[in-house]
C-alpha positions as CSV (number, residue, x, y, z in Angstrom):
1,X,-9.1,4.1,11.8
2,X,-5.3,3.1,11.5
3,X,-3.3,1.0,8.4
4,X,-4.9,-2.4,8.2
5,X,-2.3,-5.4,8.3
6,X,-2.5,-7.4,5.0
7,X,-2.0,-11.2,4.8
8,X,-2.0,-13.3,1.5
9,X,-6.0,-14.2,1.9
10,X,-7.1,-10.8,2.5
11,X,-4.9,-9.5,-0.2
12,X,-7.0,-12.0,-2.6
13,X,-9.7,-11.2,-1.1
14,X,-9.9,-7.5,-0.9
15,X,-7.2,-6.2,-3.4
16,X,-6.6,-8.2,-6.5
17,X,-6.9,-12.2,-6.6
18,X,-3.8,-12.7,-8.8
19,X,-3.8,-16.3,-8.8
20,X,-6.5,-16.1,-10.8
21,X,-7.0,-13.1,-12.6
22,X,-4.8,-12.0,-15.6
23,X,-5.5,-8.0,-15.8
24,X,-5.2,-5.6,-12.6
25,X,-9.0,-5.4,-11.3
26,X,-9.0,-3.4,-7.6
27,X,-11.3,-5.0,-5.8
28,X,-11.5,-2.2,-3.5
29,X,-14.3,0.6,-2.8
30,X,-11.8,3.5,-2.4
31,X,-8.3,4.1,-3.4
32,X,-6.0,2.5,-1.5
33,X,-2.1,2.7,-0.3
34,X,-0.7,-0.9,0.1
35,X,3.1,-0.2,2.4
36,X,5.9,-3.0,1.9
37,X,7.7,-3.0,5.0
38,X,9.9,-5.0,7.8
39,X,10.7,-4.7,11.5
40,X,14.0,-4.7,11.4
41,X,14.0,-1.9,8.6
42,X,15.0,2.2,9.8
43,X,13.3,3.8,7.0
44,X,10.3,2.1,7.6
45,X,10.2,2.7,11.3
46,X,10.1,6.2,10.4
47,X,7.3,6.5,7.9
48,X,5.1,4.3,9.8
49,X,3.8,7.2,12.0
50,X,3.1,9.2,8.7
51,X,1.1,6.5,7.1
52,X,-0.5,6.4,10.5
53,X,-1.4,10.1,10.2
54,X,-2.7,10.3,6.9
55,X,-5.0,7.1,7.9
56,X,-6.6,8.9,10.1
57,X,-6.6,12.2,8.0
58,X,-8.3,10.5,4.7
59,X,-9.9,8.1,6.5
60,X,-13.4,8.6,4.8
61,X,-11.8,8.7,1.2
62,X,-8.8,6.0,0.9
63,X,-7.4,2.8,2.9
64,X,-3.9,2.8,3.7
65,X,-2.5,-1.4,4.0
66,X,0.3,-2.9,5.5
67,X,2.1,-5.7,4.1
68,X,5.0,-7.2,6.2
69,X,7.4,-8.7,3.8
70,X,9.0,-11.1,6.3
71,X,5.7,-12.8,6.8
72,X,4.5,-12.5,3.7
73,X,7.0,-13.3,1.2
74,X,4.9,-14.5,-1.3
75,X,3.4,-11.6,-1.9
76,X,6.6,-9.4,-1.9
77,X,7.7,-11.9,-4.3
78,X,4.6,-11.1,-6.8
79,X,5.0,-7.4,-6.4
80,X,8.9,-7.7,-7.3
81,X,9.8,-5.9,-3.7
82,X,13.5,-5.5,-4.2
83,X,13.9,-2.8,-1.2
84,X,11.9,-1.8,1.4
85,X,10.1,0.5,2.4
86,X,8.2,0.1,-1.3
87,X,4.4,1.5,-1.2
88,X,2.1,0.6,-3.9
89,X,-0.6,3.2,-5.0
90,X,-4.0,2.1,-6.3
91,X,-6.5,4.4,-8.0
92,X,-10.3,3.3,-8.1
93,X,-9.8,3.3,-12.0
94,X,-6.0,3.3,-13.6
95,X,-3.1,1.1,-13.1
96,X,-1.3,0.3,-9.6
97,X,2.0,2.4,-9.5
98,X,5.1,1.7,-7.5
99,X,6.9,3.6,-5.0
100,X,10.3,2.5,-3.8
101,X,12.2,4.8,-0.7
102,X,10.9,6.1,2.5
103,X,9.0,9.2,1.1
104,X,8.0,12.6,3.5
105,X,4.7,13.3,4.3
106,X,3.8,16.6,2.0
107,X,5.1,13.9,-1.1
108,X,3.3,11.1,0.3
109,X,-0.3,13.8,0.6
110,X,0.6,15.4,-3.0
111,X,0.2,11.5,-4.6
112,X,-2.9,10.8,-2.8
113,X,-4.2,14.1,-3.5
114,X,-3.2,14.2,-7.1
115,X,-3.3,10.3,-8.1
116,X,-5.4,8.4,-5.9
117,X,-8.1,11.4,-5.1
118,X,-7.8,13.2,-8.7
């Protein structure tokens, strides 16, 4: 299994439907990791490869998304992307939480292992 690419309709459909829900509710069946990226963008060339990796290392227990922010600008837009790489992390149960910067593997296992697994 690798990262899934993410367009607008299967954002709504299998994240979070914001155009018509008020409150966060993950539509998801595991915790997932949704990266904000762009081609043309050096930091997220290089963490690519790691979010490849830990796809394929947690691939029974979370989903790791893709969301290219030239392509789909609306939903950069409704998740404030201000910089890029940005990653958001989803628990099955609590609030979203934003991650702006390009972040190393062992910091990028610790949050899955201690927010999104926990």
């Amino acid at each position: 299994m690798a990262t899934i690419q993410l367009t607008k309709e299967k954002f709504l459909e299998d994240i979070f439907d914001y155009t018509s829900e008020k409150e966060w509710k993950f539509k998801g069946d595991k915790p997932a990791i949704i990266d904000f990226y762009a081609d043309w963008c050096g930091p997220c060339k290089m963490v690519a490869p790691v979010l490849e990796e830990l796809s394929n290392e947690f691939k029974d227990q979370i989903n790791i998304y893709k969301v290219d922010t030239e392509v789909e600008e609306e939903l950069a837009a409704v998740f404030r992307i201000r910089s890029i790489p940005s990653m958001l992390f989803i628990p099955q149960e609590k609030q979203p939480m934003m991650q702006a910067g390009a972040l190393p593997k062992n910091a990028l296992e610790d949050i899955i292992n201690k927010e999104l697994l926990n």
